[in-house]
C-alpha positions in Angstrom: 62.3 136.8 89.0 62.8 135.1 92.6 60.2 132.3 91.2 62.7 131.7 88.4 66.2 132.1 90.7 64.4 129.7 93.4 63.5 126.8 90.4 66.8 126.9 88.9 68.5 126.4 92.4 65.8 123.6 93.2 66.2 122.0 89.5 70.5 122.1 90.3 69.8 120.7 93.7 67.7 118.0 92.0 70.4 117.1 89.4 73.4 117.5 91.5 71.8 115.1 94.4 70.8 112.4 91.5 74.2 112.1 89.6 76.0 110.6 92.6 76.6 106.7 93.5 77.9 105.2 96.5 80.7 102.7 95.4 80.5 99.2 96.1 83.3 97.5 98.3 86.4 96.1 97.3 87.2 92.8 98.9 90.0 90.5 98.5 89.4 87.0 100.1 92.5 84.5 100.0 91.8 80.9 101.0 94.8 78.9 102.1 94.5 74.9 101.6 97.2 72.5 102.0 98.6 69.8 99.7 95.0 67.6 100.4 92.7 70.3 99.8 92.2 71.2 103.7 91.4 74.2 104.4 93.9 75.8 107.0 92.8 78.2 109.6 95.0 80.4 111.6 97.4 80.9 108.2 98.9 84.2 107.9 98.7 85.7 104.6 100.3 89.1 102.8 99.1 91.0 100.2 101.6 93.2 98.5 102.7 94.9 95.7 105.7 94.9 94.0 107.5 98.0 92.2 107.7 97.2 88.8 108.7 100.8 87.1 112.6 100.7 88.8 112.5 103.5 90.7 112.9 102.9 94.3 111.4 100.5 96.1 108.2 102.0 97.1 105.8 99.6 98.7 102.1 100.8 98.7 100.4 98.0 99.7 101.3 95.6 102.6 98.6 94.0 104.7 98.2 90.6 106.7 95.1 88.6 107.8 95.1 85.6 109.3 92.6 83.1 107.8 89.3 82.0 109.9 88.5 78.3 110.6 87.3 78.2 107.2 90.8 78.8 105.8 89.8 82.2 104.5 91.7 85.5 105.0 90.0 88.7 104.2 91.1 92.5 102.8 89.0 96.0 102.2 90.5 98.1 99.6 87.8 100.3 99.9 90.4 103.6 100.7 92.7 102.4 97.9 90.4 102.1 95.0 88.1 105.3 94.2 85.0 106.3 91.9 86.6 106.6 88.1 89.8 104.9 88.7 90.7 102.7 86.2 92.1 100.2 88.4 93.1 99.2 92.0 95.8 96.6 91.8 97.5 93.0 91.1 99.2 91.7 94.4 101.5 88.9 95.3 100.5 86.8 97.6 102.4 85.0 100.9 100.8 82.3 103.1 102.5 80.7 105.5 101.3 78.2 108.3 104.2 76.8 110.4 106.6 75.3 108.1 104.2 75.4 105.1 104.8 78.4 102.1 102.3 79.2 99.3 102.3 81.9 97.0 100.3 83.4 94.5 98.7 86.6 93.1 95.8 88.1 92.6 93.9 91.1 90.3 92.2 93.4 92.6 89.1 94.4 90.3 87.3 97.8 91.3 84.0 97.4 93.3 84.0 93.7 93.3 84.5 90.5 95.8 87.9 89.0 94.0 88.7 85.6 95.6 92.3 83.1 94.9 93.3 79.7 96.5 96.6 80.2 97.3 98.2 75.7 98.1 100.6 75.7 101.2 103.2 73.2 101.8 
């Protein structure tokens, strides 16, 4: 009887352990050129969302990067998205360098490296 109780435990151990994945990362990467296709570093750029079911505004997404010498700003929405969720998010996007404005938006997909250009000027 205890050989029995001890396989089943070790068998649901076994099954348990084996059924669970590590999710991937979700990245956003926003690259910021200007009117001549150069890439601009030291751009800042926002990523939000925007309330679209008019209730009050509720904002759950705001961040800002500022873009590397390559012209490319970088988010993590690892803590947002999660395992089985049907979707993370599609996010407006704000770069601004001086006097120079771009904007855009972009479809966060889950578990995936999502890039957009986003043109300043």
């Amino acid at each position: 009887m205890k050989k029995i109780l001890v396989l089943v435990i070790i068998a649901a151990s076994i099954f348990t352990l084996g059924s669970c994945r590590k999710k991937k990362d979700t990245i956003a990467n926003i690259y910021v050129l200007d009117a001549n296709n150069t890439a601009q570093g030291n751009a800042m750029v926002i990523l939000y969302g925007t309330n679209t079911a008019g209730t009050p505004q509720q904002v759950a997404v705001f961040d800002t990067a500022y873009t590397n010498a390559s012209g490319m700003a970088s988010f993590n929405y690892n803590d947002i998205y999660q395992l089985g969720q049907a979707g993370v998010a599609v996010l407006d996007i704000k770069a601004q360098k001086q006097n120079m404005i771009g904007q855009g938006i972009i479809k966060i997909e889950a578990e995936k490296v999502n890039e957009e250009t986003v043109f300043i000027q």
